[in-house]
N, C-alpha and C positions, 0 to 999 in steps of 0.2 A: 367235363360234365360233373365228376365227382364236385370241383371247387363250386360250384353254381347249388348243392345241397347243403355245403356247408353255408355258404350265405344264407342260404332259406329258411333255415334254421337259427340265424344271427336273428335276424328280424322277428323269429318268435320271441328269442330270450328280451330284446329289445322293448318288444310290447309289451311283455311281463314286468318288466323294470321300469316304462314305463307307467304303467297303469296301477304299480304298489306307490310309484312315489306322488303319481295322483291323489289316490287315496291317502296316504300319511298326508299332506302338505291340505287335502280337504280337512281332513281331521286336526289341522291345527288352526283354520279359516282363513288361512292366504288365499289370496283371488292367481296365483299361479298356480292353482290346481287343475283349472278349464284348457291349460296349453299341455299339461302333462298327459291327463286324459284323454287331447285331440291325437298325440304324438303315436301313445301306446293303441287308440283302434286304428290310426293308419297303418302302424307297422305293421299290426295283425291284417290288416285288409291286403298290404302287399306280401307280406306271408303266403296269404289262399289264394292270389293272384297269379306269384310266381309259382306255387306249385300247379297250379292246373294247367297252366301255361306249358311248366317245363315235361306234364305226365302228355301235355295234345301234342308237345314236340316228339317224344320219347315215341308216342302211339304212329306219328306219322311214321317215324325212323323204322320203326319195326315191322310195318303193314310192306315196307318195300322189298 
């Protein structure tokens, strides 16, 4: 369970690194700025995905 928060956490650093170099590459006017941008709010979206996921696992495990 530990390795499953360290990924969960991959995926935020990921959307952050995604979504600066959206910005930078918008601020230079490349049209690869709309793929950089798509990449950094999915990662953030499976970010809040898997953690809510992994707190309704954790919540069942513990109710038993």
């Amino acid at each position: 369970m530990k390795y499953s928060k360290i990924f969960q956490y991959a995926y935020l650093v990921f959307a952050v690194l995604f979504i600066y170099d959206g910005i930078s590459k918008w601020n230079n006017g490349t049209q690869e700025a709309y793929v950089s941008l798509a990449l950094g709010v999915l990662a953030g979206f499976v970010f809040f995905f898997r953690r809510k996921f992994a707190k309704k696992l954790e919540n069942r495990n513990n109710s038993k």
